[in-house]
Backbone bond lengths (Angstrom), bond angles and torsions (degrees), N, CA, C in turn:
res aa  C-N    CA-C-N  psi(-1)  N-CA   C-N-CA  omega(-1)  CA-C   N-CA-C  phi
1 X - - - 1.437 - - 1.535 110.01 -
2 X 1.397 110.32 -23.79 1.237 113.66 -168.07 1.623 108.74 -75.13
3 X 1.131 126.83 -24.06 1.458 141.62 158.75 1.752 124.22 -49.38
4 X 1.498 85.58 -64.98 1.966 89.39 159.68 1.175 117.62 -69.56
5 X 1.175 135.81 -25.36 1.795 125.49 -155.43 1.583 93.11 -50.91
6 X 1.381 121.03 -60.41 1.473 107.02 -162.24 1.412 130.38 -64.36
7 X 1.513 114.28 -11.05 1.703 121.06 165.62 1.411 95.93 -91.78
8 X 0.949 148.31 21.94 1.746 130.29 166.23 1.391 104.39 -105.67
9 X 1.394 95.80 117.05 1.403 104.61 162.19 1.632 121.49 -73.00
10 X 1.676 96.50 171.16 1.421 99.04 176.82 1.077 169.08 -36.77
11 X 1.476 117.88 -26.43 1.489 146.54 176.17 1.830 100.61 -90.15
12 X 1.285 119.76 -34.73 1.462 131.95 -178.82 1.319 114.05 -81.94
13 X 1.970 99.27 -26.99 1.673 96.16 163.55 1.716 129.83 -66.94
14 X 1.334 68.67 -43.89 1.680 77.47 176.69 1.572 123.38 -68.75
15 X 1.298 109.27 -24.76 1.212 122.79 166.14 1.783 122.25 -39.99
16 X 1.411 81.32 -52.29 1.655 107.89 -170.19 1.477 106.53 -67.72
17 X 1.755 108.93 -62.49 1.217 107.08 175.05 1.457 127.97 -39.10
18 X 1.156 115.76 -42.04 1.704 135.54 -170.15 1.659 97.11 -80.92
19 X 0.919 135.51 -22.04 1.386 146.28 157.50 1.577 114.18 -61.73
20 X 1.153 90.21 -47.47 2.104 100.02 -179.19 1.486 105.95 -73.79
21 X 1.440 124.47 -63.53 1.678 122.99 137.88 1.211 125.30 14.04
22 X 0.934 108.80 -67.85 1.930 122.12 -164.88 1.260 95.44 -98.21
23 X 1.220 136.46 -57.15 1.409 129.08 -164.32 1.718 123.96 -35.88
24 X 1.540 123.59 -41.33 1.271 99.63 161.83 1.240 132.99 -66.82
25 X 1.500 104.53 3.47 1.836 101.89 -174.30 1.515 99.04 -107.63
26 X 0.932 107.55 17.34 1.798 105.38 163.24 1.275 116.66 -91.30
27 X 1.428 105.58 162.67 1.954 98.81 -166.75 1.862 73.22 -94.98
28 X 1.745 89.33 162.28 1.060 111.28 160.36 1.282 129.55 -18.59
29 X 1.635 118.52 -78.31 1.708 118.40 158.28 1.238 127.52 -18.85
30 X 1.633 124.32 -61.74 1.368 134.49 172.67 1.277 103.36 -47.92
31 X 1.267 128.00 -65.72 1.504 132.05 -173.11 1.783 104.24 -36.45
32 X 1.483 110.90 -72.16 1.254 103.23 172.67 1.032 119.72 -35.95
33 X 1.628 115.27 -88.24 1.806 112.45 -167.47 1.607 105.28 -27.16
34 X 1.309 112.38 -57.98 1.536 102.42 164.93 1.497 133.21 -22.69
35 X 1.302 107.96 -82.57 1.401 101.03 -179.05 1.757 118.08 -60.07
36 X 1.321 111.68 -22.29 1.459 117.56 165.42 1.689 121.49 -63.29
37 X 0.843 124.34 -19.29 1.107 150.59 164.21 1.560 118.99 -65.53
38 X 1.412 113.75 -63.59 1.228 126.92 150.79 1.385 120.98 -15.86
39 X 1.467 85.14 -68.42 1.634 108.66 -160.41 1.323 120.44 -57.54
40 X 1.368 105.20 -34.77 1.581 133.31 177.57 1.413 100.43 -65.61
41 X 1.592 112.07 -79.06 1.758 100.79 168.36 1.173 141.02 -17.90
42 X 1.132 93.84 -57.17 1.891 114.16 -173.96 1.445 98.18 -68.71
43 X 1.471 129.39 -35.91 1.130 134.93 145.27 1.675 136.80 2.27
44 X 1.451 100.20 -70.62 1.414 129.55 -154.14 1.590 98.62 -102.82
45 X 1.304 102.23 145.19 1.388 126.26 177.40 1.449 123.31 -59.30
46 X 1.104 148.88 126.99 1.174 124.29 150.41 1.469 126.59 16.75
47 X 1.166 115.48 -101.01 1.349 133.85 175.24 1.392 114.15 -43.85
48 X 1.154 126.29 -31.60 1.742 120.79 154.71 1.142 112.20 -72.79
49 X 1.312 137.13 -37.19 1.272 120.79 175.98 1.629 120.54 -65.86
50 X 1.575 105.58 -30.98 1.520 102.53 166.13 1.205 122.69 -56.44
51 X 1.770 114.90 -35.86 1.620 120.48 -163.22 1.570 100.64 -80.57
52 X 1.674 118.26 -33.44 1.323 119.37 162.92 1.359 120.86 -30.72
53 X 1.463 112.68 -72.19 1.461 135.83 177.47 1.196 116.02 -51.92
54 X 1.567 122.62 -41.84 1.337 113.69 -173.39 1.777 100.65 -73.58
55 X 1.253 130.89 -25.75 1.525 130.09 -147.76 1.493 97.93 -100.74
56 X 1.540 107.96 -11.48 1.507 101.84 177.61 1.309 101.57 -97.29
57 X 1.674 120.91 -36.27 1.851 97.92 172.90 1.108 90.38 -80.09
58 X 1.516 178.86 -101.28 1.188 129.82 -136.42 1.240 142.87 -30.13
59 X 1.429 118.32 -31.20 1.442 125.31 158.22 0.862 133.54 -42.91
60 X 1.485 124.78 -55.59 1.361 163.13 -137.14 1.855 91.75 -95.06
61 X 1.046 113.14 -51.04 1.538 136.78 -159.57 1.617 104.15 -87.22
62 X 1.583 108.08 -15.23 1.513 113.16 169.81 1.854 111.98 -68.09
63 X 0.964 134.48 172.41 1.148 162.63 146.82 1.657 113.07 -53.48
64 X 1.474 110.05 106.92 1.789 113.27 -177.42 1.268 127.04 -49.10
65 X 1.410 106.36 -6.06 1.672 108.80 170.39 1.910 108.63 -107.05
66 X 1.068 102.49 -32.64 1.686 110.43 158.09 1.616 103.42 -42.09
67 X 1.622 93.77 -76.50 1.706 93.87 178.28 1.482 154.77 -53.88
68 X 1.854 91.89 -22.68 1.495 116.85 159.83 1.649 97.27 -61.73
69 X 1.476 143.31 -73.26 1.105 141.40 -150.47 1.354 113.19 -55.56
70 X 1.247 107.96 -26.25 1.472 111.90 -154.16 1.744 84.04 -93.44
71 X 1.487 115.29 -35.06 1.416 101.53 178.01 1.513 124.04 -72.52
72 X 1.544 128.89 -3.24 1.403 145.63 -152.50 1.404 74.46 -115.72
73 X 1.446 141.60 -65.83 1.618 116.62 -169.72 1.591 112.96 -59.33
74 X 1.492 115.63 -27.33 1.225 114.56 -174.59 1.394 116.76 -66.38
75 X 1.489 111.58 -22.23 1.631 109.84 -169.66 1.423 101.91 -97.63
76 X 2.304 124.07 -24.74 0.857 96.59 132.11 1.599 171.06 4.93
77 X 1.020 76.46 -74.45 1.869 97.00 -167.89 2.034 92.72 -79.65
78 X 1.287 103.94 -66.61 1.612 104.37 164.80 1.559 113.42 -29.29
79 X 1.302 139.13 -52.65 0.793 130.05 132.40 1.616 148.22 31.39
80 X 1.206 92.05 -83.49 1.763 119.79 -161.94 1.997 93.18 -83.80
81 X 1.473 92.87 155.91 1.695 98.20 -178.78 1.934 87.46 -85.43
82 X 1.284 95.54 -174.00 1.493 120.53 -140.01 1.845 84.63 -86.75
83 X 0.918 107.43 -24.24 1.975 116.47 -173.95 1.009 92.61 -90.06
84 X 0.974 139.49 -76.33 2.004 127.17 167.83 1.693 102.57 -25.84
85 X 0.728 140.09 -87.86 1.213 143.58 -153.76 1.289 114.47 -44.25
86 X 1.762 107.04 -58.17 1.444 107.09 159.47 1.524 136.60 -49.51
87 X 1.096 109.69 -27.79 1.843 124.70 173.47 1.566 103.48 -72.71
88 X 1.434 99.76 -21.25 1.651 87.66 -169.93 1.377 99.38 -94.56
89 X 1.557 127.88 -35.30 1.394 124.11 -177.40 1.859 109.78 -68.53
90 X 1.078 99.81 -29.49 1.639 102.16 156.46 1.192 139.86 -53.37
91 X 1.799 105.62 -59.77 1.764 106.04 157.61 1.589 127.01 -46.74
92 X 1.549 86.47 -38.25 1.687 95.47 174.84 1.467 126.65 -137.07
93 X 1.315 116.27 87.39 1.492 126.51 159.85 1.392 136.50 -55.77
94 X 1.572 111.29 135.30 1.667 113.95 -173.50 1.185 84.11 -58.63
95 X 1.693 97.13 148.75 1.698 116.56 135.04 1.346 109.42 -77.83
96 X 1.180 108.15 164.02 1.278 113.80 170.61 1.681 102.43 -94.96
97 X 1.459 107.23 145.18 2.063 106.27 -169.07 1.540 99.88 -86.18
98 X 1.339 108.27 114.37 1.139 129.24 149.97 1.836 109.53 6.42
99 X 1.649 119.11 125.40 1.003 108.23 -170.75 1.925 100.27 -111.36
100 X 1.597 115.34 140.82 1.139 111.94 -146.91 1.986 102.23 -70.40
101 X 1.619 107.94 148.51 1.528 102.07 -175.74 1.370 128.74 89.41
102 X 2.025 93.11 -13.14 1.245 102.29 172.98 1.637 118.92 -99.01
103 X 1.374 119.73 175.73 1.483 111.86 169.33 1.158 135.91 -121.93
104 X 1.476 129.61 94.93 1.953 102.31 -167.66 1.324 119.18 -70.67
105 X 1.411 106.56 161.62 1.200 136.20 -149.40 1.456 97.79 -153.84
106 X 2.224 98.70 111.66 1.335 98.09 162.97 1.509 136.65 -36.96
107 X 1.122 110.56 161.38 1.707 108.96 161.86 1.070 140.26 -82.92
């Protein structure tokens, strides 16, 4: 974190801070997923973190019964053993999202 602090703006500062705040009053578990969470971020590229951001205010911007459904497949899919899951990411593979300025072009 100590790397980003100086490109985060304001509203994300505070974010963070209020995050640091609370954090000893999380049980153990929270703490993890937390720092796992992190980890993943700190992870991701630029450009995933935008596609992150954009797909969660899209979420957000859905309709609460849109968003319930989409959360009932999610616990779904959580769900399923690890061979299910894989058969399913097989039947159906991400695209990758369209990069802006660019054009697709069948195969």
């Amino acid at each position: 974190m100590a790397e980003e602090w100086p490109k985060i703006e304001g509203p994300r500062r505070h974010k963070w801070i209020g995050i640091a705040r609370h954090y000893p009053k999380m049980t153990p578990q929270q703490q993890e997923r937390l720092q796992s969470r992190m980890k993943q971020w700190a992870s991701m590229t630029p450009e995933q973190r935008t596609q992150v951001r954009d797909r969660y205010k899209k979420l957000k911007e859905m309709p609460p019964e849109k968003r319930e459904a989409i959360h009932r497949k999610w616990k779904e899919y959580e769900g399923l053993t690890e061979e299910e899951k894989k058969t399913l990411r097989q039947a159906h593979p991400v695209r990758p999202a369209p990069q802006p300025g660019k054009t697709l072009t069948p195969d």
